[in-house]
C-alpha positions in Angstrom: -19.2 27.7 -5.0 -16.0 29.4 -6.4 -14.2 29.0 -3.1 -15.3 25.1 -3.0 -13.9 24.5 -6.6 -10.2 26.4 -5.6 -9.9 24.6 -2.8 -10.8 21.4 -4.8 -8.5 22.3 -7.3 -5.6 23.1 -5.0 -6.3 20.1 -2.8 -6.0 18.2 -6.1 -2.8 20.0 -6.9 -1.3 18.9 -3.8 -2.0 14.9 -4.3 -0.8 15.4 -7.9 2.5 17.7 -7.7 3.5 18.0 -4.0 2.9 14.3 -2.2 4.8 12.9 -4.8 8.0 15.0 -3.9 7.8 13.4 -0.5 10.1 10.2 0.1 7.7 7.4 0.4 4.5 9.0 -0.4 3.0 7.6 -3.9 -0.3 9.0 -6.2 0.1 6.9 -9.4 -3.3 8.6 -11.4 -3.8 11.7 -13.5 -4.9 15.4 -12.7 -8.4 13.8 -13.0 -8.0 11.1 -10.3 -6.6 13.3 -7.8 -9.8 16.1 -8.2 -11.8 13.1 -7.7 -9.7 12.6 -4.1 -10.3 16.5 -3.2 -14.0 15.7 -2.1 -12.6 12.9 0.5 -10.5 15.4 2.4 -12.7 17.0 4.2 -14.1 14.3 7.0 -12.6 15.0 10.1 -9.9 11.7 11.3 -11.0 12.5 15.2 -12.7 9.2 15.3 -10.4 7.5 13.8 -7.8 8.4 16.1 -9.8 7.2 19.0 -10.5 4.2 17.6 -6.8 3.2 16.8 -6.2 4.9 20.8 -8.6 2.6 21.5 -7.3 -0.8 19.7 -3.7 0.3 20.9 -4.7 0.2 24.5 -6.0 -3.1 23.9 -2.6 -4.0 22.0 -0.5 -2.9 24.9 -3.2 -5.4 27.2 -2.6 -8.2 25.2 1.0 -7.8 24.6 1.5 -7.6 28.1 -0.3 -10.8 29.0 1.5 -12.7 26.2 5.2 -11.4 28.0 3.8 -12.4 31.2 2.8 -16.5 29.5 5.8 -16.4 28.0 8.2 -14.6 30.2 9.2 -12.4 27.2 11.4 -9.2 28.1 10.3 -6.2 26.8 12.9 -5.5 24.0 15.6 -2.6 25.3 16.9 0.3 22.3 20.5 0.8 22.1 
């Protein structure tokens, strides 16, 4: 139980004092809000990420048959 609450507490102390620092990252809350975000942190993003592998595969399908109906050239980087 003591090693759940300093991990909660540090999590927390991460969305309050260190995401912030980061250009483009935002927590607009109290110390209070962000130990309520601690308990969240935990679930594993694996099936997420094949999910979005999953719905960019069918992106890249889609795209591709669009360039094809439209004879739209893929757009080259300098």
């Amino acid at each position: 139980m003591t090693r759940y609450l300093i991990r909660l507490v540090l999590t927390a102390s991460a969305f309050y004092f260190v995401f912030p620092k980061i250009p483009g990252v935002q927590f607009h809350g109290t110390f209070l809000h962000a130990l309520g975000v601690g308990p969240f942190t935990n679930q594993s993003l694996v099936p997420t990420k094949k999910k979005l592998e999953v719905l960019d595969k069918r992106n890249k399908q889609i795209d591709g048959v669009l360039r094809r109906e439209y004879f739209i050239k893929k757009h080259r980087h300098s």
